[in-house]
C-alpha positions in Angstrom: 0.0 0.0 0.0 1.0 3.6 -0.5 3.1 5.1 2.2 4.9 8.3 3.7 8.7 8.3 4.1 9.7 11.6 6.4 13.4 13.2 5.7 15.1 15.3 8.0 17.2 17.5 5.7 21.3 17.4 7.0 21.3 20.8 6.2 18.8 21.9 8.2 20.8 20.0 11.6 23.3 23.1 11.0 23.3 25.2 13.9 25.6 28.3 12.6 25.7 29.6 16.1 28.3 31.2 18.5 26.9 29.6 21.7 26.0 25.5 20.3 28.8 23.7 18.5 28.2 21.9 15.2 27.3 18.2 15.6 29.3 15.9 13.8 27.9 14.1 10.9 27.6 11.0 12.7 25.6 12.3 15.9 23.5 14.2 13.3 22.2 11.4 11.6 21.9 9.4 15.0 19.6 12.2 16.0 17.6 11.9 12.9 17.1 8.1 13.4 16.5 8.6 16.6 13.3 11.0 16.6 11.9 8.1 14.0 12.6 9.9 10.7 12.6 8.1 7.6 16.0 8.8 6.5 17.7 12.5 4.9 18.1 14.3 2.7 21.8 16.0 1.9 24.2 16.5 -1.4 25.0 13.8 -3.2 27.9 14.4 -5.6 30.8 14.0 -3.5 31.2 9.9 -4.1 33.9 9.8 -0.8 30.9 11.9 1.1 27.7 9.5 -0.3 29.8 6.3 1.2 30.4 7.9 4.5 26.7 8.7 4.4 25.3 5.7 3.4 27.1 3.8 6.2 25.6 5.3 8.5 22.4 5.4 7.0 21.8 1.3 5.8 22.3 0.2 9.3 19.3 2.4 10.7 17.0 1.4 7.9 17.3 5.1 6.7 16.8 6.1 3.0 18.3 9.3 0.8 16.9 12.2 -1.2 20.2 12.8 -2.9 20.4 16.5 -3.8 22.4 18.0 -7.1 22.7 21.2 -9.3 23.3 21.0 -12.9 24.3 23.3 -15.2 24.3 20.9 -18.1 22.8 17.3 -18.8 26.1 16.0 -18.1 26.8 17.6 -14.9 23.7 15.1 -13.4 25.7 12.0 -13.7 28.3 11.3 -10.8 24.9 12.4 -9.2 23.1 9.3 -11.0 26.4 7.2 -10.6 26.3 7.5 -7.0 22.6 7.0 -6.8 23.4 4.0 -8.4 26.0 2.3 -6.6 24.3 3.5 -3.0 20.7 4.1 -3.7 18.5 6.5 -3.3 15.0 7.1 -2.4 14.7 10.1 -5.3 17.3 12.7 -6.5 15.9 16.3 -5.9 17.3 18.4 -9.0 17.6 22.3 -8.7 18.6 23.1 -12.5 21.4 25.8 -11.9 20.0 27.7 -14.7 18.2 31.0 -15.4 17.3 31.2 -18.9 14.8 33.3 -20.1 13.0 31.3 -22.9 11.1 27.9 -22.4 12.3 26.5 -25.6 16.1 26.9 -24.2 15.0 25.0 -21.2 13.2 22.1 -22.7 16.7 20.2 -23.9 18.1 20.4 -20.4 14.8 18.8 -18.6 14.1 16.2 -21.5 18.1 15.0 -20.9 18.0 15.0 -17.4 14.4 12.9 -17.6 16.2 10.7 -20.2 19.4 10.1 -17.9 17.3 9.4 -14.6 15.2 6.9 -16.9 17.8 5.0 -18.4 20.0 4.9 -15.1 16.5 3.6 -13.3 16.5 6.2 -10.6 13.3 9.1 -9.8 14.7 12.8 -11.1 12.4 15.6 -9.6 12.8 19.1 -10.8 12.4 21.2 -7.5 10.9 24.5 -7.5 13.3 26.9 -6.3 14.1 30.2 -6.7 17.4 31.5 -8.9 17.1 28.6 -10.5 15.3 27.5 -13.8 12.2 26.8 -11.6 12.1 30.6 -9.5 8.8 31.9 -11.1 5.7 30.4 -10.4 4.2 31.6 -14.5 7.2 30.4 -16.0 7.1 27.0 -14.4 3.8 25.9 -15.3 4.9 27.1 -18.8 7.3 25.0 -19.0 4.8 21.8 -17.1 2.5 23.0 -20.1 4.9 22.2 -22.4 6.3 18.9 -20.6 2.8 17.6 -19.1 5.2 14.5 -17.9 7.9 16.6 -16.4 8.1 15.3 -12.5 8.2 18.3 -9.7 9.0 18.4 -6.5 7.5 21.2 -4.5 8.7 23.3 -3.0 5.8 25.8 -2.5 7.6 28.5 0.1 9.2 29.9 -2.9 6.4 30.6 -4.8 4.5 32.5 -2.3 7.4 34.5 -1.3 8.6 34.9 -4.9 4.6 36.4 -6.0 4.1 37.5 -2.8 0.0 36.6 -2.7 -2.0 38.8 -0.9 -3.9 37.4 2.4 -6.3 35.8 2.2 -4.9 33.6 -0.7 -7.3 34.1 -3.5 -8.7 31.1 -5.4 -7.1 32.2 -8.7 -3.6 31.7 -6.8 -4.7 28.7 -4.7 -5.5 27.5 -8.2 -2.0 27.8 -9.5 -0.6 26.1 -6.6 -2.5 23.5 -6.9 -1.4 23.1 -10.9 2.3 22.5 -9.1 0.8 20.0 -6.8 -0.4 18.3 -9.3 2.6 17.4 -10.9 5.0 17.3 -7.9 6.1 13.8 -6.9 7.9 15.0 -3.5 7.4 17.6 -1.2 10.3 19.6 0.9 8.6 21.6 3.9 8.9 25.0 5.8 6.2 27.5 6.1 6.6 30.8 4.5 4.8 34.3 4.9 4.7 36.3 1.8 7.3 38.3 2.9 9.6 35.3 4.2 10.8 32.1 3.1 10.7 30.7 6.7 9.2 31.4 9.5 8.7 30.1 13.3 5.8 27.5 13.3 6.0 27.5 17.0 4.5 31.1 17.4 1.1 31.3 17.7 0.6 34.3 15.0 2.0 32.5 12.6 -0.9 29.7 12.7 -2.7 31.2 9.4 0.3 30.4 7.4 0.6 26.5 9.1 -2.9 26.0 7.9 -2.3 27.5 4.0 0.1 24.9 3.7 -1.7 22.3 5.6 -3.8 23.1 3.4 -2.0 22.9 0.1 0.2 19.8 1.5 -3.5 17.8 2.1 -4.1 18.8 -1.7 -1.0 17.9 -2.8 -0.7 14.5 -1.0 -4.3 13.5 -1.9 -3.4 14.5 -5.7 -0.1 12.2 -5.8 -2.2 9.2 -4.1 -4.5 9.7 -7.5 -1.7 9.5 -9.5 0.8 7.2 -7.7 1.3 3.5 -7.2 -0.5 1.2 -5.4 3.1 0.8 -3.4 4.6 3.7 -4.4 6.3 6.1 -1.4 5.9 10.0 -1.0 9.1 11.4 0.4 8.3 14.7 2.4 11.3 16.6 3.8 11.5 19.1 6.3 14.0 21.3 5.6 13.8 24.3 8.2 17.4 25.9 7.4 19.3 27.5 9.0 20.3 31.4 8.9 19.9 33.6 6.5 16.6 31.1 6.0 16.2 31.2 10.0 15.0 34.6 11.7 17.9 35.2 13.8 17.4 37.9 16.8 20.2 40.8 17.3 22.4 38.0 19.4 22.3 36.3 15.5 20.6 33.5 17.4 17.6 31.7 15.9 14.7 33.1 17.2 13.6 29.2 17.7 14.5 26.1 18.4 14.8 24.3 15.0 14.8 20.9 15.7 12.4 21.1 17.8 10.2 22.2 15.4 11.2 19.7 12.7 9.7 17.4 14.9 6.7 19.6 15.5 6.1 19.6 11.3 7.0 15.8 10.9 3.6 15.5 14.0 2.0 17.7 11.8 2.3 15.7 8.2 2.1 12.9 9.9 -1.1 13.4 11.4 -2.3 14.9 7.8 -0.7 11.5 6.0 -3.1 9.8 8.5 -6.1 11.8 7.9 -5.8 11.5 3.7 -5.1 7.8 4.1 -8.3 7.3 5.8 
């Protein structure tokens, strides 16, 4: 039956602070295992790097979104070469490009589809801003044009890149829901539309939660239509750290990050449970 794999990003486990040390890869990922996690998510170029990760991962039953950046259809393979020799879950592509025209980005996405295919490993083209994915118009343009292309969403971006007004009209709620529909993974941190990330933990913030909730329900209950009947949805919280962290005049997060990575992996797990049913 269909079920829901919950990442930790590694990323996200950096502190960047001047009072708490960095943890060590090792005690990061025991952490991650620890809280009952799924597996991570991290880079996954460096071959030297993916073995050191993926010792530490098999052991605890924990899977990889393997992260990359292309420039070129080339610059995906020791990407797809590791993913083949240590497995992954799904690589998450950001395309490292900014062109202007759709028909310039077409040869890049139908390459890197035609590489993940023939190497047997899931590509998803993230939504991301500064990259080939950063505006919203744009990107369904270029879905329009390849109905098969494989997202995943990343939906903070969008609203901070356009910016809706509150409440979210249905015209916009409309578009977001066009990217859900086509997005076969999901990363997760709540945006305002004036920030990319902001505290979940404070109680003013609770009207943003519930948008994406809200659009998360949609777009989970849209890739259970379109999925397999033992197919896996791979949702990653990825609450970075600063400059995507508030940080107070001390440069100090304003919150406690991990905690609430485990408050958002409650949350979609409690939503997981509520679509399933």
């Amino acid at each position: 039956m269909q079920n829901l794999l919950i990442f930790q990003s590694l990323w996200a486990m950096e502190r960047r602070s001047a009072q708490y040390p960095e943890l060590a890869l090792e005690e990061s990922v025991e952490r991650i295992a620890a809280a009952g996690f799924d597996g991570i998510s991290t880079h996954w170029y460096d071959r030297d790097f993916v073995r050191r990760v993926d010792a530490l991962l098999k052991p605890r039953g924990l899977r990889a979104e393997g992260q990359c950046f292309p420039k070129t259809v080339d610059d995906l393979k020791p990407a797809l070469e590791n993913a083949v020799e240590f497995g992954v879950h799904h690589l998450c592509l950001q395309p490292d490009v900014r062109l202007r025209r759709i028909e310039d980005c077409i040869p890049l996405l139908e390459g890197w589809q035609r590489l993940g295919e023939d190497a047997g490993v899931p590509v998803y083209i993230e939504t991301h801003r500064d990259r080939m994915t950063t505006d919203l118009f744009f990107t369904l343009d270029l879905v329009d044009r390849l109905p098969e292309l494989k997202l995943l969403g990343d939906i903070s971006h969008f609203l901070v890149g356009r910016e809706f007004a509150w409440p979210v009209s249905d015209e916009n709620h409309a578009l977001i829901h066009r990217i859900l529909d086509s997005s076969w993974a999901f990363h997760g941190r709540v945006a305002s539309r004036e920030q990319v990330q902001i505290e979940i933990s404070f109680p003013h913030h609770r009207p943003w939660v519930d948008l994406f909730l809200g659009w998360w329900e949609y777009g989970f209950r849209s890739w259970r239509a379109r999925a397999g009947a033992a197919d896996s949805l791979a949702f990653t919280c990825e609450l970075g750290p600063k400059p995507y962290a508030i940080t107070g005049r001390d440069g100090e997060d304003t919150t406690d990050r991990w905690e609430e990575s485990l408050m958002l992996k409650q949350l979609i797990e409690e939503l997981w449970q509520r679509v399933a049913a």
